[in-house]
C-alpha angles and dihedrals in degrees: 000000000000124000116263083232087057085060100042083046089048090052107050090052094051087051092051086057100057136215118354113275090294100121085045085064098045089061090042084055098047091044090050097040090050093050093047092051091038093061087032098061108022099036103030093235122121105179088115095045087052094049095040094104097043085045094048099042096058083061105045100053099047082057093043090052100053100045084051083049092055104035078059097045098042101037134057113224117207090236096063124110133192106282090051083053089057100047088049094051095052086048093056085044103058105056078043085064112026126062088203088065097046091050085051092051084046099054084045095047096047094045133235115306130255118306094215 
């Protein structure tokens, strides 16, 4: 089990960090909306109009699953029991202990790349 001082450290450098990678989405979205209207309107071509939502949406639920990932993981919700708190704990404690996990988190955390 992981130190009380580990959490309050995780914490604080989550916090650090900011919001989960919202703001990340909303220049993807202007980047991706500008070029679809660009070639839309000035090309007459609207392959990247038509494929603006799908486009969009792969983005948008990985995001939202990690910020639902992270509000569980880094807040305590009156209707836990015990065995939620111990779920929670264990999934604090694995990206603590693998380097796997914390590459994962990383790659979350920073977004998809770039949709040429």
């Amino acid at each position: 089990m992981v130190a009380a001082s580990h959490w309050a450290s995780f914490q604080r450098y989550w916090s650090l960090l900011g919001p989960p990678p919202r703001p990340h989405l909303a220049v993807w979205d202007v980047f991706y909306l500008q070029r679809a209207l660009v070639h839309a309107y000035k090309r007459n071509d609207d392959r990247y109009l038509a494929g603006y939502s799908d486009m969009a949406l792969r983005r948008v639920w990985p995001a939202e699953r990690l910020s639902w990932w992270l509000t569980n993981l880094l807040h305590r919700f009156p209707s836990q029991d015990g065995f939620d708190r111990r779920i929670r704990q264990d999934e604090f404690d694995h990206p603590c202990a693998s380097e796997a996990a914390q590459a994962v988190l990383a790659e979350q955390y920073a977004g998809l790349p770039f949709e040429g």
